[in-house]
C-alpha positions as CSV (number, residue, x, y, z in Angstrom):
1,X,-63.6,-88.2,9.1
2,X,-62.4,-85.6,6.7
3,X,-64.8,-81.8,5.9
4,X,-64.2,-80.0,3.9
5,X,-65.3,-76.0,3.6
6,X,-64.7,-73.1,1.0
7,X,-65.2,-68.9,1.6
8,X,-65.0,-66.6,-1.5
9,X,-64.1,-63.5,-0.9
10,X,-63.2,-60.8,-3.5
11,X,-61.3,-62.9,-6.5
12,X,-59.8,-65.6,-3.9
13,X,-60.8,-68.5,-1.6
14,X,-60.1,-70.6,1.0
15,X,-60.2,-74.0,1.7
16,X,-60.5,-75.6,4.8
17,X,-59.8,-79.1,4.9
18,X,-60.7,-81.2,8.4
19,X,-58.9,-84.1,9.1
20,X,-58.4,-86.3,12.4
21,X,-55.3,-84.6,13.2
22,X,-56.0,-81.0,12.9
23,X,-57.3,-78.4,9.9
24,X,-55.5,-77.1,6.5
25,X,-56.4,-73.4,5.5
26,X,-55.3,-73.7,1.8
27,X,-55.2,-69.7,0.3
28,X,-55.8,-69.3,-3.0
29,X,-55.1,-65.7,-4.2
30,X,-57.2,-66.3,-7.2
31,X,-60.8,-68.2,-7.3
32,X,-59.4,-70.5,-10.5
33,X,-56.4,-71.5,-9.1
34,X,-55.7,-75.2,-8.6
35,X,-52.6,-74.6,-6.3
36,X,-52.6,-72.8,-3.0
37,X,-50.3,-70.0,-2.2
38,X,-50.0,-70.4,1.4
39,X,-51.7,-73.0,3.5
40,X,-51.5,-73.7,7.7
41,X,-52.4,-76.1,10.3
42,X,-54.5,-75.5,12.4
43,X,-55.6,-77.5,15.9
44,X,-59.8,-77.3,14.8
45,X,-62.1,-75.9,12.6
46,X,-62.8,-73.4,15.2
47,X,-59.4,-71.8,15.1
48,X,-59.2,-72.1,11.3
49,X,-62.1,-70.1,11.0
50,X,-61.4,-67.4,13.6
51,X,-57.8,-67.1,11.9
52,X,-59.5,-66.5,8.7
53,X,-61.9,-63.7,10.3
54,X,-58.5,-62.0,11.3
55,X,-57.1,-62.2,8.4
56,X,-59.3,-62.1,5.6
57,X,-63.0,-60.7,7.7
58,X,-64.5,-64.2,6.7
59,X,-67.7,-64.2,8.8
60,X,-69.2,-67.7,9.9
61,X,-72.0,-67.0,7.6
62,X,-70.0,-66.9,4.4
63,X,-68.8,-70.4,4.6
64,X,-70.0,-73.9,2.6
65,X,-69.7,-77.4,2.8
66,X,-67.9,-78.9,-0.2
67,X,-69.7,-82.7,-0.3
68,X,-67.7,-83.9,-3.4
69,X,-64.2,-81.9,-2.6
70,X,-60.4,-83.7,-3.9
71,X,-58.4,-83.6,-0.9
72,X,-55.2,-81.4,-1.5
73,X,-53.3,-81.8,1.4
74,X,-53.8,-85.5,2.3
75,X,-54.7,-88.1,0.0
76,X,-55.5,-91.6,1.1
């Protein structure tokens, strides 16, 4: 079952996007943008997150569930 999560955080975002087979953190360097400029696999939403708290100080608190989210990385 795919989630799928967004963080703002000064004029960018990121995506998380949970599949069965692991997590995509899509980076957007600005908020607008449609297309990512760096995205990676993680193992589980767990790991995403932390990776994001490393690198961009994304707290738990500051994420949302997307209900009506497009897919980027996988589309069925």
């Amino acid at each position: 079952m795919s989630r799928f999560f967004v963080s703002y955080f000064g004029n960018s975002k990121v995506i998380l996007e949970k599949y069965d087979f692991g997590v995509y953190a899509l980076y957007f360097a600005n908020r607008e943008n449609k297309i990512s400029t760096r995205d990676d696999l993680y193992d589980n939403i767990d790991d995403a997150k932390m990776f994001c708290k490393e690198d961009f100080n994304i707290s738990e608190d500051n994420w949302e569930e997307l209900p009506n989210h497009i897919p980027i990385m996988v589309t069925e």
